[in-house]
N, CA and C of each residue as an Amber inpcrd file, in Angstrom:
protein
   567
   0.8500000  -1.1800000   0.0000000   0.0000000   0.0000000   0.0000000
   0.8920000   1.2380000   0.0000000   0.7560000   2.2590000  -0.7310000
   1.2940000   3.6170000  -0.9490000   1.1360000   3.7860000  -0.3910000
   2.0870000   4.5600000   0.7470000   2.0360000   5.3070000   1.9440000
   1.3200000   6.9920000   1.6620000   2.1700000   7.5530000   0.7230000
   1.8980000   8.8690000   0.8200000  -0.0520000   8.5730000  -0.2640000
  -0.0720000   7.5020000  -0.9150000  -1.8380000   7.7070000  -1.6080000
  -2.4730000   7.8570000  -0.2290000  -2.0880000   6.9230000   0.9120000
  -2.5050000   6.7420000   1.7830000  -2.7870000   8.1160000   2.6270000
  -2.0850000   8.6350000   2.9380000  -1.8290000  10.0560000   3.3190000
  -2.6070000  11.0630000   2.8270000  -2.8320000  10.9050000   1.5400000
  -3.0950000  12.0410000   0.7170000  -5.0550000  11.3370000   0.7640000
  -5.3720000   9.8950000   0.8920000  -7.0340000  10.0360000   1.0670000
  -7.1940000  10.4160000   2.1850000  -6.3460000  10.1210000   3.2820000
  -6.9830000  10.6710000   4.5860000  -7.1390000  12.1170000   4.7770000
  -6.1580000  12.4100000   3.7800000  -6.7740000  13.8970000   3.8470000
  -7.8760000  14.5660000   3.3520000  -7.9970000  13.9860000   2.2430000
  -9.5420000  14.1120000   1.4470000 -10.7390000  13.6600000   2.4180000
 -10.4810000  12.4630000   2.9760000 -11.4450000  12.4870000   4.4770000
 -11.3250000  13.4380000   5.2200000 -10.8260000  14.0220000   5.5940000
 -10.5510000  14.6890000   7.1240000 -11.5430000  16.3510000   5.5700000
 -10.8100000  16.6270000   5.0210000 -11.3950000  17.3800000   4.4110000
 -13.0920000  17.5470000   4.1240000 -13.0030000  16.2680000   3.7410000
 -15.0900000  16.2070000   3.0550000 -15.6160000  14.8220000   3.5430000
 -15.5220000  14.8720000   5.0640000 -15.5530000  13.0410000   5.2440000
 -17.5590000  11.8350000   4.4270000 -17.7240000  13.1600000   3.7870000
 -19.0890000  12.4810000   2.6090000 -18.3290000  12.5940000   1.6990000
 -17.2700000  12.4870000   1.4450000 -17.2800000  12.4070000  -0.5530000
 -17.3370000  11.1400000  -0.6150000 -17.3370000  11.0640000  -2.5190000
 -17.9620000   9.9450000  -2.4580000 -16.3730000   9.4860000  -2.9610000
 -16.4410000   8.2210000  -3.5280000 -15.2590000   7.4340000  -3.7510000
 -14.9480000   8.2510000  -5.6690000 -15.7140000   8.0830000  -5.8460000
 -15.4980000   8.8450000  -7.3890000 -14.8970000  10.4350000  -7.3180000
 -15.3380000  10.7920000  -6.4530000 -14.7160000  12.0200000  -6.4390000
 -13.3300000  11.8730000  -5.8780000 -12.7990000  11.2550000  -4.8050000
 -11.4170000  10.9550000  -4.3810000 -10.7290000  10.3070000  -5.4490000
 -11.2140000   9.6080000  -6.5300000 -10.2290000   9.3500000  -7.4750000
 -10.4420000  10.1220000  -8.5370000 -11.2170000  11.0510000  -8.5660000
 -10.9230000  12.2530000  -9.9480000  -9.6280000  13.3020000  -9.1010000
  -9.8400000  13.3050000  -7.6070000  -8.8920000  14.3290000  -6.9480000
  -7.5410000  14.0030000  -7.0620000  -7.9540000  12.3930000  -6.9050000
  -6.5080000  11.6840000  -6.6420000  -5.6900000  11.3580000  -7.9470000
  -6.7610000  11.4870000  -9.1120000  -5.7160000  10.8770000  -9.8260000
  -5.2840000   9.1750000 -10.3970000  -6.3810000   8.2950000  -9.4080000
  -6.2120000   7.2500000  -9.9480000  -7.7430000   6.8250000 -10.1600000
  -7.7890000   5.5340000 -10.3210000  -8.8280000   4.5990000 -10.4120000
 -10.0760000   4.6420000  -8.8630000 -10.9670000   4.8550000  -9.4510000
 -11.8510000   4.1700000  -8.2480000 -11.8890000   3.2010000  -7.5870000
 -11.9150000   2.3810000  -8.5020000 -11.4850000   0.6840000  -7.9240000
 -10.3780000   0.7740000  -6.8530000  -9.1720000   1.5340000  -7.2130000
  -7.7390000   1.7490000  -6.4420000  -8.4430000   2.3370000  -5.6230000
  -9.2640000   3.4560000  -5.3250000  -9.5580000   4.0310000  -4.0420000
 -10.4360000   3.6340000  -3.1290000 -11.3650000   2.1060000  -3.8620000
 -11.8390000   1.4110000  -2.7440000 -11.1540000   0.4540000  -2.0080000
 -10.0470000   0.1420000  -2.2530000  -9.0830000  -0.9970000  -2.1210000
  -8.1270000  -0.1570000  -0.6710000  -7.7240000   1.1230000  -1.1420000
  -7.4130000   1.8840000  -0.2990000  -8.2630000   1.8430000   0.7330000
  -9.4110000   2.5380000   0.8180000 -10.4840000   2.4160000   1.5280000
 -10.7750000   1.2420000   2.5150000 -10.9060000  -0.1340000   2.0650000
 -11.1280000  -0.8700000   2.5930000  -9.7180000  -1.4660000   3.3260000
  -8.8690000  -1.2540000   3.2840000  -7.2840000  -0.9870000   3.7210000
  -7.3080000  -0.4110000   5.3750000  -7.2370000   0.9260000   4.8400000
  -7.6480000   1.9610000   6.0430000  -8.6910000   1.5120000   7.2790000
  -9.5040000   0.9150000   6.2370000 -11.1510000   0.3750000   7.5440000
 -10.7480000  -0.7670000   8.0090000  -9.7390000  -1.9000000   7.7700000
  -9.3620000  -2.4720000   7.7850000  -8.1410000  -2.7360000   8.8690000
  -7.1660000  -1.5490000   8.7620000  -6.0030000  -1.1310000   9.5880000
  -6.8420000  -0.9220000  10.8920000  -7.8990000  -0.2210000  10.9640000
  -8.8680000   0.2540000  11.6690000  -9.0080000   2.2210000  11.6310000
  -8.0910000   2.5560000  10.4040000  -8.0700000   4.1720000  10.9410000
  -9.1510000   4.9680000  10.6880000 -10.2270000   4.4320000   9.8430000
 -11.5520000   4.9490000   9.3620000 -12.3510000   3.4950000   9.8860000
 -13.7580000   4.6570000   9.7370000 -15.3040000   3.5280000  10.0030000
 -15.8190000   4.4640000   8.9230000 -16.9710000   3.9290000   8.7370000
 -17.9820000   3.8540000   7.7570000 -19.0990000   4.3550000   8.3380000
 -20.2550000   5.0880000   8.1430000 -21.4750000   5.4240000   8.7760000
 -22.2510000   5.6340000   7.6830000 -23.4570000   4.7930000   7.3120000
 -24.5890000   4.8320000   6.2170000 -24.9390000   5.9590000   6.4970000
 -25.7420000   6.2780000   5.2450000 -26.4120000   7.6630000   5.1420000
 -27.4860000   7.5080000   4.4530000 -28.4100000   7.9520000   3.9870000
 -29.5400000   7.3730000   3.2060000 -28.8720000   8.1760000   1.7860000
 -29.6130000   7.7130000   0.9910000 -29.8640000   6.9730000  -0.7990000
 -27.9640000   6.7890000  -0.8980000 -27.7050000   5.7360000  -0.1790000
 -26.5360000   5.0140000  -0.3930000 -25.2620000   5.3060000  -0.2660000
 -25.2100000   6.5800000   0.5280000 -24.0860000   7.3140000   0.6320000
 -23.6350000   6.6400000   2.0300000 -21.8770000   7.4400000   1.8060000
 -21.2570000   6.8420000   3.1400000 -20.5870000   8.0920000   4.3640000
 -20.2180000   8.1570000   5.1000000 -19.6100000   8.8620000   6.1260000
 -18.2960000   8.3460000   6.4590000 -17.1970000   8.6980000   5.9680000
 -16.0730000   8.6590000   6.4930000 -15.8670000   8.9500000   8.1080000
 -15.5040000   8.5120000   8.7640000 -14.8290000   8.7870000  10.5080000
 -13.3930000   8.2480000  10.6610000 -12.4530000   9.6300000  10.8710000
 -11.4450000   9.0270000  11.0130000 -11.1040000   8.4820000  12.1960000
 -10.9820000   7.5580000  13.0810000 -10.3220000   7.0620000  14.5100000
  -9.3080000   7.8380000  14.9670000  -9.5380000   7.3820000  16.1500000
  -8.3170000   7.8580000  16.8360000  -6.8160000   7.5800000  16.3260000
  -6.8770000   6.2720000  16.0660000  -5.8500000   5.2440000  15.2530000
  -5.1660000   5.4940000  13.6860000  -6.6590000   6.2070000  12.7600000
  -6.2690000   6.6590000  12.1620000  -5.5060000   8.5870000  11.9900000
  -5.7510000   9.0390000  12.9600000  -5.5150000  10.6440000  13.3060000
  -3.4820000  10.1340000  13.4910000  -3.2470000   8.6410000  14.3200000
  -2.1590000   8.5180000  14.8070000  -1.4730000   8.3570000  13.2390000
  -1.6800000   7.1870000  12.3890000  -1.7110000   6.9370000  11.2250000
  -1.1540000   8.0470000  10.2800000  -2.1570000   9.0790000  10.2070000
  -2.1660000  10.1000000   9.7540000  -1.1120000  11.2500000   9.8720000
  -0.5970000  11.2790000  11.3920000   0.6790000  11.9410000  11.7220000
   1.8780000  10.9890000  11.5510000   1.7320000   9.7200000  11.1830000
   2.9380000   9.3290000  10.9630000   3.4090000   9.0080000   9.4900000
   2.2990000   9.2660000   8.9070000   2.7890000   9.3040000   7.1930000
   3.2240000  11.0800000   6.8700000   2.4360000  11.6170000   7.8320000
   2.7390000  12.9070000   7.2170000   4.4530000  12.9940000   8.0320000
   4.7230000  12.9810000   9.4510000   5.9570000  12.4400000   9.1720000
   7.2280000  11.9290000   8.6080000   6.6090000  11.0090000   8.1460000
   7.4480000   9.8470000   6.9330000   7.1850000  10.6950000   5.6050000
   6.5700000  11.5850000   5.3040000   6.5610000  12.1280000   4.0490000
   7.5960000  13.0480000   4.1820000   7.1920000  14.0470000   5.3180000
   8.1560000  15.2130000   5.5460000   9.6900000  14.5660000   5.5210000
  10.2960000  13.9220000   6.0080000  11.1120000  13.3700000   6.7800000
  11.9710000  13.1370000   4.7250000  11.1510000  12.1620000   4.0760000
  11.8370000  12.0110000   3.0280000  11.9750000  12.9820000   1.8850000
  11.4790000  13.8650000   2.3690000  10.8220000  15.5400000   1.1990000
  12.3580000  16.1390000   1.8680000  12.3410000  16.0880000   2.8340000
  13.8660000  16.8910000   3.1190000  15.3050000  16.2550000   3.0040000
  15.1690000  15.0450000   3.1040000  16.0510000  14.3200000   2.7740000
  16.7040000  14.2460000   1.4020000  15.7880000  14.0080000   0.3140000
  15.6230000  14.5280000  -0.8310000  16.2500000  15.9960000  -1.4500000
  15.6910000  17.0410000  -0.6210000  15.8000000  18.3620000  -1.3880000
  17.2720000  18.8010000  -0.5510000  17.7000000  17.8270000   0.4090000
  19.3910000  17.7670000   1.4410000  20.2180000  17.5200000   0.2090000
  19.6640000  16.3020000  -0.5640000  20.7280000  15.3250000  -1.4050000
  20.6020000  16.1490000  -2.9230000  19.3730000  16.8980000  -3.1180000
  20.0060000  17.6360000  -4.6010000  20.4820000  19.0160000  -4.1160000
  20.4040000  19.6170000  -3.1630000  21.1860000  21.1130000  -2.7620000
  22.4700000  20.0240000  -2.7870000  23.2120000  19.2510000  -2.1540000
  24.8770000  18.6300000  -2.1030000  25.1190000  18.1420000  -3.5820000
  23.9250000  17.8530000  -4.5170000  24.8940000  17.7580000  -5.8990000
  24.7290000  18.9640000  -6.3580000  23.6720000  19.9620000  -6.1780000
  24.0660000  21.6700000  -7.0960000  25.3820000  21.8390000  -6.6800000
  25.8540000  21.7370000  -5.3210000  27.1180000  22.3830000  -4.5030000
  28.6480000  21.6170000  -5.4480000  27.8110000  20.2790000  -5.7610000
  29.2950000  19.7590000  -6.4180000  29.1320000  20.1810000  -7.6090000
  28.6360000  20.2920000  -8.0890000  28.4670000  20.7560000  -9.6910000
  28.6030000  22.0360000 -10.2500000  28.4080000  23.2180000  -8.8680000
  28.7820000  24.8740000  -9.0700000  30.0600000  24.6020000  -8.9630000
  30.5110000  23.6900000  -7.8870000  32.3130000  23.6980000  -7.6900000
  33.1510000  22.9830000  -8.9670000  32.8170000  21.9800000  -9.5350000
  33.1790000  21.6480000 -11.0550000  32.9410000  22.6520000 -11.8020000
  31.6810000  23.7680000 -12.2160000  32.0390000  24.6140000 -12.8540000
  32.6560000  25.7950000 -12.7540000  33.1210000  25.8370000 -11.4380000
  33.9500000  27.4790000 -10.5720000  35.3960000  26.6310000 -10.8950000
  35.8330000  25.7120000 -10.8560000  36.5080000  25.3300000 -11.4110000
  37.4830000  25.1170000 -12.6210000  36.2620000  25.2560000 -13.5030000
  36.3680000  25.1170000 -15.3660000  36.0880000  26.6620000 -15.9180000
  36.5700000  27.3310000 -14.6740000  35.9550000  29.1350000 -15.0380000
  34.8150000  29.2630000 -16.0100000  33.6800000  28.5410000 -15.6230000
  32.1740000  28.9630000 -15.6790000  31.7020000  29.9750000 -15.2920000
  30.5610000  31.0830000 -15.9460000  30.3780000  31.7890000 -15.0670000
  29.0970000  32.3260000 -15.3060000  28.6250000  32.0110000 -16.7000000
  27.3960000  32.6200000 -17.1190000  26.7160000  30.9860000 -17.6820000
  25.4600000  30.7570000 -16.8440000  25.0440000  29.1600000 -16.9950000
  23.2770000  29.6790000 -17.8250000  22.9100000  28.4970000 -18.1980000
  21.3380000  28.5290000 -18.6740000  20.7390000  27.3650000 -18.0380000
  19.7420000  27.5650000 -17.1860000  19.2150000  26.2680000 -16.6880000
  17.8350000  25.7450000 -17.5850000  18.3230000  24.3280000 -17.4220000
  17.5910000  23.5140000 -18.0950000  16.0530000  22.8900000 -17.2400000
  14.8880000  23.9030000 -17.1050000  13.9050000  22.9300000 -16.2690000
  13.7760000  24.0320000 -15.3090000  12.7310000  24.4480000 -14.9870000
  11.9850000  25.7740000 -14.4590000  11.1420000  25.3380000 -13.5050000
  11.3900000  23.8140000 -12.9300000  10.5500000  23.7400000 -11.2740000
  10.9000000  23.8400000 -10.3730000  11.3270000  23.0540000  -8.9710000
  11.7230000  23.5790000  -8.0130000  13.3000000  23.4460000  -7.7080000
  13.7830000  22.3090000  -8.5360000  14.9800000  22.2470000  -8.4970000
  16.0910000  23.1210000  -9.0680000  15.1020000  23.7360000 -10.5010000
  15.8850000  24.9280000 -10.7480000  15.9720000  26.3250000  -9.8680000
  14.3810000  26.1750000  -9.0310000  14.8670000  27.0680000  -7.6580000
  16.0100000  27.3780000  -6.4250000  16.2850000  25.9840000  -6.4610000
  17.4970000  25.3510000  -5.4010000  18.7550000  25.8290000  -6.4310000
  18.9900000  25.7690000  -7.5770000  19.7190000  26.5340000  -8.5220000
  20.2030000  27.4190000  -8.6200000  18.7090000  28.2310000  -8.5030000
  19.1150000  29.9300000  -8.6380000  19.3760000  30.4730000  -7.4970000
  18.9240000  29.2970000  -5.8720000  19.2540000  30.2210000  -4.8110000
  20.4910000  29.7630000  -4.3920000  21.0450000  29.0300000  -4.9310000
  22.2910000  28.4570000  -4.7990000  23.3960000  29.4640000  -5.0900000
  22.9370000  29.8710000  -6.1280000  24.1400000  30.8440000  -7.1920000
  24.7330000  32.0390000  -6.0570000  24.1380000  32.5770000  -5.1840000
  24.1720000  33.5430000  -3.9140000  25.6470000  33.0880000  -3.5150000
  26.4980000  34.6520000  -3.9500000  27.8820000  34.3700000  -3.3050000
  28.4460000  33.4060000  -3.6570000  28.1540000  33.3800000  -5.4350000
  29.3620000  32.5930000  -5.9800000  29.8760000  33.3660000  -7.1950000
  30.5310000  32.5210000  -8.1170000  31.1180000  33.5410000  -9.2320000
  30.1820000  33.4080000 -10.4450000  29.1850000  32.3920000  -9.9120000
  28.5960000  31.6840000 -11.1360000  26.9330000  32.5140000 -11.4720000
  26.4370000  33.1390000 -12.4470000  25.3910000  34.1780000 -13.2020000
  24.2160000  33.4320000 -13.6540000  22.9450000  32.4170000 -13.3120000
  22.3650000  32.2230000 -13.9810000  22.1120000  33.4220000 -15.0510000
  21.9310000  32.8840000 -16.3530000  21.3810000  34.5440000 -18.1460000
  19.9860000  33.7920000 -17.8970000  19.6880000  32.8000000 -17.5210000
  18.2950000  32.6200000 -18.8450000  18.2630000  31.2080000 -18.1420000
  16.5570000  30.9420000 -18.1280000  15.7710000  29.2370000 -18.1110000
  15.2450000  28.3220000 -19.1760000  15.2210000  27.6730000 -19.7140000
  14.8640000  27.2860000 -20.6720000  13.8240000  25.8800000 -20.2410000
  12.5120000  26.4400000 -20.6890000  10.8950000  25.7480000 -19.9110000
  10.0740000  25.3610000 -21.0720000   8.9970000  25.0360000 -20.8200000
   8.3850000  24.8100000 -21.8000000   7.6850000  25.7100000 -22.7340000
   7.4400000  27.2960000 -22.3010000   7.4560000  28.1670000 -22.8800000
   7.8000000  29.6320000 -22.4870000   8.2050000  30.3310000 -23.3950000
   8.7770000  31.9980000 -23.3120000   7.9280000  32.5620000 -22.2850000
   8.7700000  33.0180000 -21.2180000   8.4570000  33.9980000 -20.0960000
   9.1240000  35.3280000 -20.1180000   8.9420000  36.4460000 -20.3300000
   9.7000000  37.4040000 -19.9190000  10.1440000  37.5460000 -18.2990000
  11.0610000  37.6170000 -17.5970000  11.2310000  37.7950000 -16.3110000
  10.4630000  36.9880000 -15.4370000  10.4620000  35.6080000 -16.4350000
   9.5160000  34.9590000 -15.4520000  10.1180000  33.6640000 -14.5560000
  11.1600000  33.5710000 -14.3500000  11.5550000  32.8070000 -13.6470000
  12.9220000  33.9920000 -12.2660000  12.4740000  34.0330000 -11.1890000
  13.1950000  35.1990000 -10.5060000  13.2960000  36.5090000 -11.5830000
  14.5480000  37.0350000 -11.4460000  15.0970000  38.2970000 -12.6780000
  15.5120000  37.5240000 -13.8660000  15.1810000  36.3410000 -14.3030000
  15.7730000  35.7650000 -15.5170000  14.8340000  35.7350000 -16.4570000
  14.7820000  35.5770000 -17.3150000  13.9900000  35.4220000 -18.7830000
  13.9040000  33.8880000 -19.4110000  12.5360000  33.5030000 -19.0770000
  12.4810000  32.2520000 -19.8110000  12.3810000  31.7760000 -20.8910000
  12.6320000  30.9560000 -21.5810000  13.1430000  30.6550000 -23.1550000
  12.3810000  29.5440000 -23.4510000  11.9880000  29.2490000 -24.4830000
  11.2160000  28.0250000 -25.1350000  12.6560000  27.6030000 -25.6460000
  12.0610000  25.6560000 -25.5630000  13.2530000  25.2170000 -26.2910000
  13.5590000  25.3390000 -27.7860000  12.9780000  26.1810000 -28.2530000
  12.8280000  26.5390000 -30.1900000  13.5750000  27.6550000 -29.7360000
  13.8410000  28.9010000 -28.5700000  14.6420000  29.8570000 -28.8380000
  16.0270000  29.2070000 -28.2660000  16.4230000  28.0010000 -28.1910000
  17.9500000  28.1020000 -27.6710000  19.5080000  28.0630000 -28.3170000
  18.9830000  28.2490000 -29.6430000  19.6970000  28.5210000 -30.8450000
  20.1150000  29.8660000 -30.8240000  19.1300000  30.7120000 -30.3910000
  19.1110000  32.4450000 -30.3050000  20.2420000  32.5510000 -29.2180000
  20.2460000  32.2900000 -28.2770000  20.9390000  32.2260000 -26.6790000
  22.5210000  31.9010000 -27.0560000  23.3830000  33.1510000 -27.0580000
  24.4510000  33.0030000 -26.9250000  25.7300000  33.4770000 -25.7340000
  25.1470000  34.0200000 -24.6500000  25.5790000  34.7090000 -23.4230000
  26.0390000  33.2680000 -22.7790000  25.5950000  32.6330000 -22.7130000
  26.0970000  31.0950000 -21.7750000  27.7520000  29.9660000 -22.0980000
  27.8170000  30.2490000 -20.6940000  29.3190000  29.1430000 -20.8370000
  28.9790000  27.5210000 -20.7740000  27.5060000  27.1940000 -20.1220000
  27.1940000  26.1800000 -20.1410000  25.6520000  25.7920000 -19.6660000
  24.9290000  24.5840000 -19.8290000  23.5440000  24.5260000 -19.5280000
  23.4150000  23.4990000 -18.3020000  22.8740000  23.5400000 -17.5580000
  23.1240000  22.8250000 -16.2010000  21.5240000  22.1390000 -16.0620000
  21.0440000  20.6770000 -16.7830000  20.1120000  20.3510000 -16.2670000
  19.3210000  20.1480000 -14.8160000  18.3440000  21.0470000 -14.4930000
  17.3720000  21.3850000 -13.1670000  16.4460000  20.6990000 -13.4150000
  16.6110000  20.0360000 -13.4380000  15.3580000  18.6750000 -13.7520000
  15.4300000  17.3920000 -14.0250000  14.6660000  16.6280000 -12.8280000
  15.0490000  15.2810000 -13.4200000  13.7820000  14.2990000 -14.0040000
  13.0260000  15.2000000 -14.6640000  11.7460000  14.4910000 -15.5160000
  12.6650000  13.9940000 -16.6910000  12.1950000  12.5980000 -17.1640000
  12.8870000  12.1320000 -17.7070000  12.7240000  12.6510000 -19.1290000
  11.3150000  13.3350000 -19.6010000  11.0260000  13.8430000 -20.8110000
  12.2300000  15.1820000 -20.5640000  12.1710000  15.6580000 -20.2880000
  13.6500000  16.7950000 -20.2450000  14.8220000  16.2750000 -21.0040000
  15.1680000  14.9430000 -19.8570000  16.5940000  14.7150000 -20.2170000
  16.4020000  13.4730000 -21.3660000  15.2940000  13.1280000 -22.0220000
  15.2860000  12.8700000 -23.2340000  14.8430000  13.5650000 -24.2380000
  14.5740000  14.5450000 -24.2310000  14.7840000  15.8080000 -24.9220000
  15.8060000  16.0750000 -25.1870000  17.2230000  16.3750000 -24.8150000
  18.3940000  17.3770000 -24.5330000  19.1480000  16.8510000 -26.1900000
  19.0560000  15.9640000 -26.7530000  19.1240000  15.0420000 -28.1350000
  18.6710000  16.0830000 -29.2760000  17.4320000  15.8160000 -28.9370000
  16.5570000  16.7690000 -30.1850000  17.1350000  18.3940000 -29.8350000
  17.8460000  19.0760000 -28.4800000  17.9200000  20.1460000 -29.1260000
  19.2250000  20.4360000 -29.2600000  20.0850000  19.5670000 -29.9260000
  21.2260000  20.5160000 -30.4060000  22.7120000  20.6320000 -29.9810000
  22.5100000  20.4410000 -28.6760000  23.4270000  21.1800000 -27.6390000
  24.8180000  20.3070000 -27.5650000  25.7590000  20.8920000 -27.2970000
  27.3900000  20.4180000 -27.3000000  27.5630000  19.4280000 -26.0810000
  27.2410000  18.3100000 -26.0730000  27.0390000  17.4160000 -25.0780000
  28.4870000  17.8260000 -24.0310000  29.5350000  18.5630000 -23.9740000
  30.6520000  18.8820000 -23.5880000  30.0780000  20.4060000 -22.6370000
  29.3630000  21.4080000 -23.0690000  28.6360000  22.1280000 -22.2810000
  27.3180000  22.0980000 -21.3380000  26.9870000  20.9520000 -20.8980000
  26.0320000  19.9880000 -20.2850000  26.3350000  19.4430000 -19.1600000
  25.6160000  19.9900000 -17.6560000  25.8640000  19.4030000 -16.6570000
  24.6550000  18.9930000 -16.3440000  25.0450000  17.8700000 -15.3840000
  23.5920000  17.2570000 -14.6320000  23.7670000  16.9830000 -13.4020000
  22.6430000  16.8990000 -12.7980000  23.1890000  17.1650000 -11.0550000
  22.6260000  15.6030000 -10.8140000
């Protein structure tokens, strides 16, 4: 059983404890079927009960058991969310120092979510300039003070010593092929 699906219906309980099961899997994202299975999981563990309602509806109740449940996934979520965003801030750190190194100094990041955030706040008190993001489409000043770029303008973009993939969706880094780029000016964290 998915811990964090797990996590994430109890919250939809604690939120609307009448929704119905169709609606927790349009929220959630998966199958209904998957969210009765969940469901009967949870009632099962004992962290929810059930309370009829008339024309066939149900009442979520979370337990005491499940409230405990509930703080320990959110826990275990937190716990690996930082662990995580610990272990890609220590590869930006090795990878600014390989390029402070190779007298880098003006970079283009590849991938405009949060990791390219950890990126740009990284750059603070070093020698190294994010010019420009390159996302899925043209932003003026829309990523911090930088200017975002579609990948059709990165032909235009000539200010950069190198492109530093901020992203690890794999459509990105199977992309990086189709556009062009000097596999020798290409870092990845």
């Amino acid at each position: 059983m998915n811990d964090e699906m797990s996590l994430r219906l109890l919250d939809e309980i604690a939120r609307e404890p009448q929704i119905s099961q169709r609606t927790m899997a349009s929220r959630l994202g998966i199958a209904v079927g998957l969210v009765n299975a969940y469901v009967k999981r949870l009632y099962q563990k004992g962290c929810i009960k059930l309370k009829s309602l008339p024309r066939n509806r149900v009442k979520y109740i979370i337990t005491p058991e499940g409230f405990v449940e509930k703080a320990r996934l959110t826990y275990k979520y937190m716990y690996r969310s930082i662990s995580y965003f610990k272990e890609i801030r220590q590869k930006i750190e090795y990878t600014y120092s390989l390029m402070i190194a190779t007298n880098i100094k003006n970079i283009l990041l590849l991938g405009d979510g949060e990791i390219a955030e950890l990126c740009y706040i990284s750059t603070r008190g070093l020698s190294i300039k994010i010019v420009g993001v390159i996302g899925e489409k043209r932003i003026e000043n829309g990523f911090f003070d930088c200017h975002v770029y579609s990948k059709d303008d990165l032909h235009t973009i000539t200010n950069y010593d190198a492109i530093l993939v901020a992203s690890l969706e794999v459509n990105t880094i199977k992309n990086m092929g189709q556009l062009g780029i000097n596999p020798e000016m290409v870092y990845f964290l």
